[in-house]
Structures are given as structure tokens and as C-alpha cells.
C-alpha positions in Angstrom: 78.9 96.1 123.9 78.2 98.2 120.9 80.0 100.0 118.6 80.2 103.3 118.5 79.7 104.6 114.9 82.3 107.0 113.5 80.9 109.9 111.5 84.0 111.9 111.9 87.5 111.6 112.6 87.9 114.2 115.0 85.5 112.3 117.0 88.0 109.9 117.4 90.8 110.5 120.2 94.5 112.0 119.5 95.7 108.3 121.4 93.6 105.5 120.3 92.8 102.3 121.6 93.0 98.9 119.5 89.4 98.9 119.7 89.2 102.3 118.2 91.3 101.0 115.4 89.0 98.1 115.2 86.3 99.8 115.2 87.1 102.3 112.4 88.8 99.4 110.1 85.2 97.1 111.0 87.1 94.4 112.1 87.6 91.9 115.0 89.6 93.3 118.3 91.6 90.3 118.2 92.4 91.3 114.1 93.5 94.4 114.6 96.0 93.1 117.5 97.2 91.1 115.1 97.7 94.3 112.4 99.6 96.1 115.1 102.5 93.0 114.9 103.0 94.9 111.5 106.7 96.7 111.8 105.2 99.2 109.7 101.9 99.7 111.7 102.0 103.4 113.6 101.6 102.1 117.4 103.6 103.1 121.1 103.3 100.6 123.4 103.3 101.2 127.5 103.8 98.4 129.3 101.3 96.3 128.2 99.1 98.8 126.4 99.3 99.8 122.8 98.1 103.2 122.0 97.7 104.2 118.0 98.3 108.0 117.4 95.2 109.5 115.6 96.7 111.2 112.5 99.9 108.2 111.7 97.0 105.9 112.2 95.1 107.8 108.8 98.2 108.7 106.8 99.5 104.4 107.1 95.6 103.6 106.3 96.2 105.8 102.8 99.8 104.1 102.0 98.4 100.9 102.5 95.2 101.4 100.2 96.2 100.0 96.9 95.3 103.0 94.5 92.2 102.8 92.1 92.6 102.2 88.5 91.7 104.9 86.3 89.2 103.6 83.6 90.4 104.9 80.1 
């Protein structure tokens, strides 16, 4: 299975699935399971099935990025 390459984030859907988030992170589906144990990680879970909201997914990604430093 390939991935499916991302050019836009409305491509991605409003729900998405742990591979979604694996995808856009470019890491391993067992990874980003392991990311979604976070307490802080954006997910519902049904039943069995986690689903990532879309835009909670983007705005956690920018909180966790550590800032850049400004060169003087």
C-alpha cells in the first residue's frame, strides 16, 4: 500500500484515521498509535476505533512544535 501524498490539508478528511495522522506526521502506523496514548493528543474513540478531528489535529501539531530561535 502507498501513501497518499498530502499537498493540502483540505484534502485530508474532517475525521481522520491513524493512518491519516501517520501519514501527514511521515511516520510508522504503529507510532502514531502510540502518540494517540498522549492525554493531550486530540482523538474520540468509538469502540475500538480512534478518529482524529481534522483542525484539533493541526492546532496540537503547532503547540507541540518547539518555536524557532530568532538569530540576532
Amino acid at each position: 500500500m502507498t501513501k497518499q501524498r498530502i499537498t493540502d490539508v483540505d484534502q485530508l478528511p474532517l475525521m481522520m484515521k491513524m493512518r491519516d495522522v501517520a501519514n501527514v506526521m511521515d511516520i510508522a502506523l504503529r507510532r502514531a498509535y502510540e502518540l494517540a496514548q498522549n492525554p493531550t493528543f486530540p482523538k474520540i474513540v468509538v469502540g475500538k476505533s480512534i478518529r482524529v478531528p481534522r483542525d484539533a489535529f493541526f492546532r496540537w501539531l503547532d503547540q507541540e512544535t518547539p518555536p524557532k530561535e530568532v538569530s540576532a
